[in-house]
N, C-alpha and C positions, 0 to 999 in steps of 0.2 A: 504494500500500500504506500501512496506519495504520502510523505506530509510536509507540510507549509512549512520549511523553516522561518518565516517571517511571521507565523505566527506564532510560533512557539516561542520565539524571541520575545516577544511580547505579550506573552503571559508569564514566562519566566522573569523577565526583567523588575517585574513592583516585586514578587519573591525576593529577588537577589537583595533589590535596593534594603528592603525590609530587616533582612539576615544583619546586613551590614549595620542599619541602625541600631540595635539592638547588640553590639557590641560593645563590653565595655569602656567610659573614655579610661586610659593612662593615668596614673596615677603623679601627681606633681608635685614638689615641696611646695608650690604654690597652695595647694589644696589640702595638702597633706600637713601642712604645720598651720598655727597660728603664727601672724608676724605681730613682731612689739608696737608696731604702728599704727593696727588697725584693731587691737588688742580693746582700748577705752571704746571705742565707737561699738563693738560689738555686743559687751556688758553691757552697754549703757541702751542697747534698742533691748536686750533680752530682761532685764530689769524695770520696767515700769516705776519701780518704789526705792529703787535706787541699789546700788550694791557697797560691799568695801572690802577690799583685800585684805586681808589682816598679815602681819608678819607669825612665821609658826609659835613665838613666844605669844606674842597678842592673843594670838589666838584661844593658847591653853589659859591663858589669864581672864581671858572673856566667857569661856562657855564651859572649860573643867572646874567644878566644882569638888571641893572635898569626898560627900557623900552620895554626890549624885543623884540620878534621879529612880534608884529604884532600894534606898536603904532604909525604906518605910514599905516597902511592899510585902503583901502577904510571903511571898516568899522570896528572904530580900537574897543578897549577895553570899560567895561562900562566906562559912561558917567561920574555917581562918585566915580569913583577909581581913577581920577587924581590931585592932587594935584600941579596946576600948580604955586603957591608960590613959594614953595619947591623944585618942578622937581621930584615929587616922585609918584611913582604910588602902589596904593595898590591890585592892580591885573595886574598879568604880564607872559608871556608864552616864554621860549626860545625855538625855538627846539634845538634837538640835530640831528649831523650827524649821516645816517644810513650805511654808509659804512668808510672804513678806519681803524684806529684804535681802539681796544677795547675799551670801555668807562666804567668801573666796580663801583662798590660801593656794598659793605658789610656793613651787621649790626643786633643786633636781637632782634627780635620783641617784642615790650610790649605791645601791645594791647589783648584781645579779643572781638570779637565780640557778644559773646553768648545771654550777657544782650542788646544789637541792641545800646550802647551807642557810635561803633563805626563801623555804617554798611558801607560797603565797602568800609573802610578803616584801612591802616594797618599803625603804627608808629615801625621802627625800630632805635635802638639803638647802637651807636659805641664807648668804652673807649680810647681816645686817651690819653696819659698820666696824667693818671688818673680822666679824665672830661669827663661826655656824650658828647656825639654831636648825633645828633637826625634829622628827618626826615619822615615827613609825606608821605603818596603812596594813592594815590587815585585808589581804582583797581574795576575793575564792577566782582565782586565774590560774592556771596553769600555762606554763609559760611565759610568766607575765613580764618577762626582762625581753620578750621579742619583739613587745609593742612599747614597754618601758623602758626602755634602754639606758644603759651605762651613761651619764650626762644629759640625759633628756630635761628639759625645763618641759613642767607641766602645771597645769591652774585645773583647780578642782572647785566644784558649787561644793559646798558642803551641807546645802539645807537639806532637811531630811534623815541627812544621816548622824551619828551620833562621834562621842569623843569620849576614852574613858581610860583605865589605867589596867594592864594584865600584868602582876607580879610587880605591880609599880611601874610599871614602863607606860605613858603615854601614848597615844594611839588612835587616827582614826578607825572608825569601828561601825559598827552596828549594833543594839542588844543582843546576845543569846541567853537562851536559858539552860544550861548544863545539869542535866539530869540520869549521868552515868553511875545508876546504881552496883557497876562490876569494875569503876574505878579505884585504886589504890587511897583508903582513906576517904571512902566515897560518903560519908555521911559528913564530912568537911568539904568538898569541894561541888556537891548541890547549890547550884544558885544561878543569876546571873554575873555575863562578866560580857568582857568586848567580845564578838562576833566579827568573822571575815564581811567584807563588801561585797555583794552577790556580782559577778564579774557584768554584766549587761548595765547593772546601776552604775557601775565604779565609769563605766567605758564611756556612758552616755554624762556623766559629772563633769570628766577629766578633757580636758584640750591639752594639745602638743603646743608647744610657745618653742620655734627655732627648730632648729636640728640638734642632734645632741653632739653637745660640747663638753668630753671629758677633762680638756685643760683646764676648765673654769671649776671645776669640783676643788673644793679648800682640803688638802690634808693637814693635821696638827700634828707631827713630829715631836715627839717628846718621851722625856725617861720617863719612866716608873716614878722618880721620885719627883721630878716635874707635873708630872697630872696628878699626884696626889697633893700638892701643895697649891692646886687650882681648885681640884674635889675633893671633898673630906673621905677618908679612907671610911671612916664610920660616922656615918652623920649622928646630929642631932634628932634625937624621936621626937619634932615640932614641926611646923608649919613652914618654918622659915630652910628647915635641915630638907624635910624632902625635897621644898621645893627647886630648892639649889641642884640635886641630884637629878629630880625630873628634867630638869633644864636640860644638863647635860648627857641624859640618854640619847642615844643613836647618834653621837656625833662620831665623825668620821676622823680616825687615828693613828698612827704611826708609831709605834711602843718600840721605839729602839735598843739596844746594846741589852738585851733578851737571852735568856734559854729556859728552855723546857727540862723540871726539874725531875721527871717520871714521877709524879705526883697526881692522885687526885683529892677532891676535897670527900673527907668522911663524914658524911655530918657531923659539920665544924672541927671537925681536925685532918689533919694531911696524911697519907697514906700512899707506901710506894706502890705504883701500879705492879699487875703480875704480868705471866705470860700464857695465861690459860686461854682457851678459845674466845672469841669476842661474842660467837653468838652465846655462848653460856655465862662468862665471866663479865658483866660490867664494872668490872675493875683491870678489864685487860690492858696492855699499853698501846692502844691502837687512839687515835681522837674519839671516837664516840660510839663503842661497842653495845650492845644490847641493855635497853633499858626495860625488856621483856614487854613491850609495845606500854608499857606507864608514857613517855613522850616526856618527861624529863631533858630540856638540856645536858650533854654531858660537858665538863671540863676537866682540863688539864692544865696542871701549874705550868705558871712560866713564871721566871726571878730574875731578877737583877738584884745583887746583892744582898740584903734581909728584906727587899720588897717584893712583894708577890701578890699575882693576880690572875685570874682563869683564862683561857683561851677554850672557848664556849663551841663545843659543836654538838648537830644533830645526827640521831644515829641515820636516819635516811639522807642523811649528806653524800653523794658519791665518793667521797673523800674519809668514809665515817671510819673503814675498818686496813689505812695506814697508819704504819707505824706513825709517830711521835717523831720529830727529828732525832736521832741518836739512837734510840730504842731497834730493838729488834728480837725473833724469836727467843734469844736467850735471856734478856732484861734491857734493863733502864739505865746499866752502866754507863754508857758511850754519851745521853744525852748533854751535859756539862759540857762535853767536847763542843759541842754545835751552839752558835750565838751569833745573834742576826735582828733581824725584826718582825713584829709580827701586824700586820695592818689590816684594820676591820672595823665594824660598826662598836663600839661603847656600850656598855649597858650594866646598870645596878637591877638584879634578879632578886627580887624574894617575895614568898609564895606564902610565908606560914609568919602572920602578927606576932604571934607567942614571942619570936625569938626577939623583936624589933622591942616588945611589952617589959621581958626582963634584962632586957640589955644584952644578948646573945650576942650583938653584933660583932661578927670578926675583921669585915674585909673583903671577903672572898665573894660579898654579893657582886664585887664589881667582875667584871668580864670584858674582853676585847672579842669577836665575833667575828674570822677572817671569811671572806667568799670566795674562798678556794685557795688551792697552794698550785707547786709548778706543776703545770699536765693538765692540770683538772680544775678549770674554770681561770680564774685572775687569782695571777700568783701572787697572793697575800701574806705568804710566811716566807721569807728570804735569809737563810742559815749558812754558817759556813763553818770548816773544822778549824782546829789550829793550825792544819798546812793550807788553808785558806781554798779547801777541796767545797764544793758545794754541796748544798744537800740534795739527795737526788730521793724522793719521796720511793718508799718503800708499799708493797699494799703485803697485809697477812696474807701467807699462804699456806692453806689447810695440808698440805701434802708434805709442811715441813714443821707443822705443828710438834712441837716437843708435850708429852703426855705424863 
């Protein structure tokens, strides 16, 4: 049979054309970022009632309250996060209003997540005259350093969502309500506390500002006994101690002329790590061997001279079950040999009032938080021997297990 090529042309052609529109356009930094110049005009049409950026200190001074807003509720916060000595509470949730005025906070990010040292969650940073100020975001993302990236400047609506404190670390957040009756000490830690940011809220809150720019990230370089003479090693159980401490959570650090002492902390006293399996022993010498899914941080000492401080890691870190620099199958001998730096997010940790109530405090709440070593994600711990030989990161190997 003939057929009309000329009309088949032209019945194909509005198809073709059709396909073709219907392609997506290209993706462009134009479109893909916010720029800082068209930044006010764009708040200011989506705002009606006006908005205000706050800096991340402002912020927590404006809408974290002490007790929050759920420490009257039938069923208020856990049971030991209250420190009723004091009047202080180390888990705490405010919300924030979701209509009215804009609620903003800028800052850019130092985390990544790639080594799992800091899963679903993001730390950003802001230079206010010349000083971090800093803040944790708890967000339900996976992945979320592929769209958050190393350097990225981001602006977040925060109406809606909430701000609160988990183990004392400040935080934006969400409420949850934790109701893990086969949790370790589970009739202490029923309650509420901070919640992740469901990932579609965080996404639709958050604007990109620029491309990311990891130069402009501030590191603070300093000894051990330089940041404890900026932070009190044990603060004061008042208003004025925490809040100095809350300040300085997540900021981003540099803990030089360092080593790892094959220590961890015993409840409240120090102990040489062993060389037992990491899935069975969480006192192995590995960074953060099994905490038999509890979800406990683990740390390992690091010292510079009589000062000492944690180096905080998660057992699901990809990074969780290497050795310690210096350590290996046989022990924790060799660490001393290795000293370098160890660079990561800050953080004072405590989960349990009791100890804050009778003066427990030792020290060891503080922590440095690295997002990876060499190999496995940003090489945050930099060691070297005394023949100035590098550390070249070790992982356990079950095959060479000593039993």
């Amino acid at each position: 049979m003939k057929t009309n090529k000329y009309l088949l042309y032209f019945v194909l052609s509005p198809l073709v054309l059709s396909l073709a529109s219907c392609e997506p356009k290209a993706i462009d930094a134009e479109h893909a970022f916010v720029q800082e110049t068209s930044l006010d005009q764009i708040l200011a049409d989506e705002n009606p009632e006006g908005y205000q950026i706050y800096t991340l200190n402002e912020f927590l001074d404006a809408f974290m309250t002490e007790a929050g807003s759920y420490a009257s509720d039938t069923t208020p916060y856990r049971e030991r996060s209250y420190d009723a000595t004091h009047g202080l509470y180390l888990y705490s949730v405010d919300t924030l209003p979701s209509a009215g005025k804009g609620i903003y906070i800028r800052g850019r990010v130092t985390t990544d997540d790639y080594a799992g040292n800091f899963y679903k969650s993001i730390v950003i940073q802001q230079i206010v005259n010349g000083q971090q100020q800093n803040l944790r975001i708890g967000v339900d993302l996976g992945s979320s350093g592929g769209m958050y990236q190393l350097g990225q400047e981001i602006l977040i609506r925060c109406n809606g969502l909430a701000v609160g404190r988990y183990a004392n670390q400040p935080q934006l957040c969400v409420p949850s309500y934790n109701n893990n009756i086969y949790a370790m000490n589970a009739s202490q830690k029923v309650g509420w506390c901070p919640g992740r940011i469901e990932g579609s809220v965080f996404r639709r809150a958050t604007r990109l500002i620029g491309a990311p720019d990891q130069s402009k990230l501030k590191y603070d370089t300093l000894t051990l006994s330089e940041l404890f003479a900026q932070v009190p090693l044990k603060p004061t159980a008042d208003a004025a101690g925490m809040d100095k401490i809350r300040k300085a959570d997540g900021r981003l650090v540099v803990i030089k002329g360092v080593h790892f002492t094959g220590e961890f902390d015993d409840n409240g006293s120090l102990a040489k790590c062993d060389t037992l399996h990491p899935d069975s022993s969480s006192n192995a010498n590995v960074f953060a061997p099994t905490t038999n899914n509890i979800g406990y941080p683990q740390s390992r000492v690091i010292a510079q001279g009589t000062n000492k401080m944690m180096c905080s890691c998660s057992e699901y870190a990809k990074f969780a079950y290497y050795y310690i620099p210096g350590a290996d199958r046989h022990g924790v001998s060799g660490c001393e040999q290795y000293s370098g730096s160890v660079t990561g997010i800050l953080g004072w940790y405590l989960d349990k009032a009791s100890d804050m109530a009778s003066n427990k405090l030792d020290g060891y709440e503080w922590s440095v938080t690295p997002r990876g070593i060499p190999g496995v994600g940003i090489p945050d711990i930099n060691m070297t021997n005394d023949h100035d030989d590098p550390w070249i990161p070790k992982e356990f190997d079950p095959k060479q297990y000593i039993k």
